[in-house]
N, C-alpha and C positions, 0 to 999 in steps of 0.2 A: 409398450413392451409386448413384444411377440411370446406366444404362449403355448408352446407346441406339448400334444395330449395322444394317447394311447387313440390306436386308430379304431379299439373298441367302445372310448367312449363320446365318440362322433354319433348324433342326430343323423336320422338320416337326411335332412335338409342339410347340414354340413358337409358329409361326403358326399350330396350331389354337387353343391360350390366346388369344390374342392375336384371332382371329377374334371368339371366345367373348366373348373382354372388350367388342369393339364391341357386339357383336349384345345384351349384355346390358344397357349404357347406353344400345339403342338403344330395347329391348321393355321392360326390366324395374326403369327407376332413372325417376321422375316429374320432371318438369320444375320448375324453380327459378323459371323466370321467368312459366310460365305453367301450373300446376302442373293437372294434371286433362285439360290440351289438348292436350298434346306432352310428349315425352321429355325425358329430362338430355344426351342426344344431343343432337338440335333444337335447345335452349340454345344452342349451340355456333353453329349455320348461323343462329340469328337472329343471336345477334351479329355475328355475320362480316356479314352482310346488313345488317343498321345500320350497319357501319364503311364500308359501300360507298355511303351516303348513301341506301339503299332503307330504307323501312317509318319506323322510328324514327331518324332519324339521328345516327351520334357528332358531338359537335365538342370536339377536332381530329378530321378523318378519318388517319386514318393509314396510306391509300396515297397513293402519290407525295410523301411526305413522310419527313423522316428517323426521325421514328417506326415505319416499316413494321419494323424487323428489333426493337426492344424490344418490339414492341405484339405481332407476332404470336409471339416468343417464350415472351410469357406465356399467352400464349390458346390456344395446342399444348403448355405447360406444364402447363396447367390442365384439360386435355384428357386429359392424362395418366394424372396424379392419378385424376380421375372415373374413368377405366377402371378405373385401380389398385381402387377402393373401390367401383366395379362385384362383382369378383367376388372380394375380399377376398386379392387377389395383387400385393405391391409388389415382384415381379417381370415383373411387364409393363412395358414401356418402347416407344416408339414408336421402332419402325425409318425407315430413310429407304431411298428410291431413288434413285439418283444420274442416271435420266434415259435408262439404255442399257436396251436391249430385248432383245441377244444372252443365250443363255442362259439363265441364274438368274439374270441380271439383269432378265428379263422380269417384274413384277407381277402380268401382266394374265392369270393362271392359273387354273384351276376351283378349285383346293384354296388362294388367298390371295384377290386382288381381284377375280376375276372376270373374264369376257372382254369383248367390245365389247358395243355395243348391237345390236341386230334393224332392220333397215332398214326390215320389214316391220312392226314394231309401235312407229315413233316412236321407233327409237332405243333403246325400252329393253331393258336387261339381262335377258337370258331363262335365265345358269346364274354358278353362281357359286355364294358367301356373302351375297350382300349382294342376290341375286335372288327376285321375290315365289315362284318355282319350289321355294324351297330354302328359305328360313326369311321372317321376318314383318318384314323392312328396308323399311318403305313412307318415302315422303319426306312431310312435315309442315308444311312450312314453302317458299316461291315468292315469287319474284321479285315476283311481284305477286297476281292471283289466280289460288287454287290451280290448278291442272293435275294432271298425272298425277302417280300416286304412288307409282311405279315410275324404279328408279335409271335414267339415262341418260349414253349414253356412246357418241359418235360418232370413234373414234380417226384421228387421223389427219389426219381431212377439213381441217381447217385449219391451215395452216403444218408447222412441223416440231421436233423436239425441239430442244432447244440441245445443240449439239456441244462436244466437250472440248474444242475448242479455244476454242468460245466462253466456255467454263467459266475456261481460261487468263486469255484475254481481261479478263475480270469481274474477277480477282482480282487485274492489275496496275494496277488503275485506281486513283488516287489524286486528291483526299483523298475522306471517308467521303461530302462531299457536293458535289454542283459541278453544276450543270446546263451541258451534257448529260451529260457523259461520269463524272464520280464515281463511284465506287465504290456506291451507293446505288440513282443514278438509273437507271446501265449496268443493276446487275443487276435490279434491280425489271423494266423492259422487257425488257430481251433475255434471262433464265434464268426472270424468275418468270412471266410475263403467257403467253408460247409454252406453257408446259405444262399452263395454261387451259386456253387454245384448242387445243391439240392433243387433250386428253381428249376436250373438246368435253361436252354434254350439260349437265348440270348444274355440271360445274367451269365451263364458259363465263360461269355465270350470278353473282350475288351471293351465293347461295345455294350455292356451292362445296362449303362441305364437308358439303353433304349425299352428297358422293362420298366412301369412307374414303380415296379415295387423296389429299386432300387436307392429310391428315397427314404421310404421307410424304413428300409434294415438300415441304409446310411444315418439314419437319426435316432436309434436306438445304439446304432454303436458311439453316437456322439454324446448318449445320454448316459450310458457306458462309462465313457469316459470322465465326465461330473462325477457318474459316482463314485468310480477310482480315486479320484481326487479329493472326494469327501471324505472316504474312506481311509487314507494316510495323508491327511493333511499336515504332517510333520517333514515331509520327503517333495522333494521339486516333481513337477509335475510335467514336467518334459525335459531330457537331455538327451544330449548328443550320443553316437553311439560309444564315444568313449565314458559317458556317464557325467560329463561333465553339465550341470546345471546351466549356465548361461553362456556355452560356447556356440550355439543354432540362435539363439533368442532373435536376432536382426536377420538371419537369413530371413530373403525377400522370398513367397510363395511363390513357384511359377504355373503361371494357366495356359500358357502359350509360348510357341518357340519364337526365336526372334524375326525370323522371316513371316509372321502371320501376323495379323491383328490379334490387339487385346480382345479378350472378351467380355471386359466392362475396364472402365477406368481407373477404380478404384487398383492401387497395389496391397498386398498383406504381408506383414513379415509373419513367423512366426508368433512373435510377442505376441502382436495384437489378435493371434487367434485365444490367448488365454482365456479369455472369459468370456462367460455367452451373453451374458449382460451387457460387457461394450458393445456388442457386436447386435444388441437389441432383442435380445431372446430370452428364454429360458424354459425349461420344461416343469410341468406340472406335479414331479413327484421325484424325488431323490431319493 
């Protein structure tokens, strides 16, 4: 069982694996979907980039709908794995960040994610891991056409992280779906869309997780989600947007449209994104 931890309480011998494991799905595992053109990384930022309605588009989309917390479940699951068989260590696990900056809560470090961007060079990242200064992290895949190929990262400049209390906030909102205020809708805008836009850069765009820290907010809001459900364990924990409990449970996830290859074989419905345990995981702290 995989055992994903606060990316403050990482060794630093851990988040250097763990660097290692990105950088190696990033330079050195070939691409599934478009094998010869881009990485088994890449993979990942097209599909997130189709699910946003850009390039090839998914249908269903699965933001702002109550698919966002099974769909992106599987697709930072699966992100995982690729790391794992990246560099043949199924102790790598994707950490999360819970959003604070004090301390070792901070990510944005030379020896894990790197610092902000250069205002002088368009924003992009000049030190770090994941900087052209430091190792061969070029970006592959754009919103539209290509750009730079250099990570970017404008901290800050817009808006502001979500506070714990906003965090509170999210977690007493009931039921899973309700426009506006549900538990779904609340946190999808107010916890997940601000830490977008607060990276700024590349998370701003479709193309997000061509940032790595797009992993770790996406595993915090998955842990997020655990606690929601821990939280009112009397109430279903996913329905449809009419509210109904078991009317989505068999929709099948989609990671690709039908003219493209799979991006792994495996299919998911929603059901089986229920629980992190099937699915071989679980996090350190509820």
């Amino acid at each position: 069982m995989d055992i994903r931890r606060n990316h403050r309480d990482l060794s630093p011998v851990e988040k250097a694996a763990f660097i290692d494991a990105v950088l190696r799905l990033k330079t050195n595992v070939d691409s599934v979907l478009r094998p010869g053109q881009q990485s088994r990384y890449d993979d990942f930022v097209q599909i997130h980039k189709n699910s946003m309605g850009r390039g090839n588009p998914l249908n269903p989309n699965p933001h702002r709908s109550p698919l966002f917390f099974p769909w992106h479940r599987i697709l930072i699951r699966q992100f995982e794995l690729a790391l794992q068989a990246a560099v043949g260590n199924n102790r790598i696990t994707l950490p999360y960040w819970n959003w604070q900056l004090a301390g070792a809560d901070n990510p944005f470090t030379s020896d894990f994610m790197g610092g902000n961007g250069d205002n002088t060079q368009d924003q992009r990242v000049t030190a770090g891991p994941f900087s052209r200064e430091q190792s061969r992290f070029e970006v592959a895949v754009w919103d539209e056409e290509p750009g730079s190929t250099g990570l970017r990262r404008n901290l800050g400049a817009e808006g502001a992280l979500p506070s714990a209390e906003t965090v509170i906030s999210a977690l007493n909102r009931t039921p899973y779906w309700q426009e506006p205020g549900g538990w779904e809708n609340f946190a999808e805008i107010e916890l997940h869309n601000p830490v977008h836009a607060w990276v700024g850069g590349n998370m701003a765009q479709a193309v997000s997780p061509n940032d790595p820290v797009f992993f770790l907010h996406h595993s915090y809001m998955d842990l997020l989600w655990e606690r929601w459900k821990h939280q009112h364990p009397r109430l279903p924990f996913f329905t449809s947007q009419d509210g109904m409990a078991d009317a989505m449970n068999e929709t099948v996830l989609v990671f690709h449209p039908e003219n493209e290859p799979a991006p792994w074989t495996e299919t998911f419905t929603v059901r089986q994104a229920f629980y992190t345990t099937e699915l071989d995981y679980r996090y350190d702290h509820l």
